[in-house]
C-alpha positions as CSV (number, residue, x, y, z in Angstrom):
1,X,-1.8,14.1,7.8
2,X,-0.7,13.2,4.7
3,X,0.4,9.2,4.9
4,X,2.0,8.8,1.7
5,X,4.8,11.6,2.7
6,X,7.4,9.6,4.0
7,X,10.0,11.1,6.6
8,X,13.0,12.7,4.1
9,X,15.5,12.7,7.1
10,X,18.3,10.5,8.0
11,X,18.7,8.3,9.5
12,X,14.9,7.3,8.5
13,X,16.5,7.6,5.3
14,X,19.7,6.8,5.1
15,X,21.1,8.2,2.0
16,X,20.2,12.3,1.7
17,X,17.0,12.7,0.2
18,X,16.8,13.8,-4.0
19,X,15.5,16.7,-5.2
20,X,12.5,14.4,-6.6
21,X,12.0,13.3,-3.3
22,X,11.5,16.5,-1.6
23,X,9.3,17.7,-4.3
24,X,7.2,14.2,-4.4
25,X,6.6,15.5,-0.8
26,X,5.7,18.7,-1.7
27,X,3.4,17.5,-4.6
28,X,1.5,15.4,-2.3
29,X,1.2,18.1,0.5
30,X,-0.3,20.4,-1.9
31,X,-2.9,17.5,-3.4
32,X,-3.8,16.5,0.7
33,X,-4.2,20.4,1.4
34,X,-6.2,21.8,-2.0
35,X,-8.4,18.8,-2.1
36,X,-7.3,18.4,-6.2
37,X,-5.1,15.2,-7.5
38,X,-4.3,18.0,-10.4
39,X,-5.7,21.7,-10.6
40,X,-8.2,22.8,-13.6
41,X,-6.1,24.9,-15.9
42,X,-7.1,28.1,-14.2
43,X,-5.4,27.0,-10.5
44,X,-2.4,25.8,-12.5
45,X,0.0,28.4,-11.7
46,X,-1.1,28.8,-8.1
47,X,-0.7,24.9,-7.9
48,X,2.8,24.7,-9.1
49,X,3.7,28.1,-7.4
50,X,3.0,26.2,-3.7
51,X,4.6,23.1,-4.7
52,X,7.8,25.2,-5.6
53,X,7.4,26.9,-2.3
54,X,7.1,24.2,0.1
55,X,9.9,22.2,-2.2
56,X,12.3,24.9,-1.3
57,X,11.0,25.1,2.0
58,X,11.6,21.6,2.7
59,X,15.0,21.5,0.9
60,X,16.1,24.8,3.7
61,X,14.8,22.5,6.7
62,X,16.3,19.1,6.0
63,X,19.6,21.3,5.1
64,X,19.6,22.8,8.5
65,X,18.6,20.0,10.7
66,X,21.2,18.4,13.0
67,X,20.6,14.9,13.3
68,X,21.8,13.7,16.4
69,X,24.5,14.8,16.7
70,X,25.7,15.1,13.1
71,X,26.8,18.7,11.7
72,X,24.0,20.8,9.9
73,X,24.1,20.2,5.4
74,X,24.6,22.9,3.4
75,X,21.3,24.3,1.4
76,X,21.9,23.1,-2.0
């Protein structure tokens, strides 16, 4: 796992996380996964293309989490 992702969720973070957090996260992920700090210039667009996906992705989940207790976020 990935140590330098840090958990985006309250209350582990207290204020809702940014959109440069949650793609920081997804930046990392990628790196950890592909193996490459940054892509030659021919797996560019695949590079940025997953980092954009699991951005989004993790923007949907920490929108629809209930944390205990507390009502859902809206997807932004």
């Amino acid at each position: 796992m990935c140590r330098s992702i840090k958990t985006l969720r309250p209350p582990v973070l207290p204020e809702e996380a940014t959109e440069e957090d949650i793609r920081a996260a997804a930046l990392q992920y990628v790196r950890k996964v592909s193996g490459f700090r940054a892509p030659a210039a021919h797996n560019r667009e695949v590079f940025d293309r997953a980092v954009d996906t699991i951005a989004d992705a993790t923007a949907e989940l920490l929108a629809g989490l209930e944390v205990r207790g507390q009502p859902a976020r809206k997807a932004g």
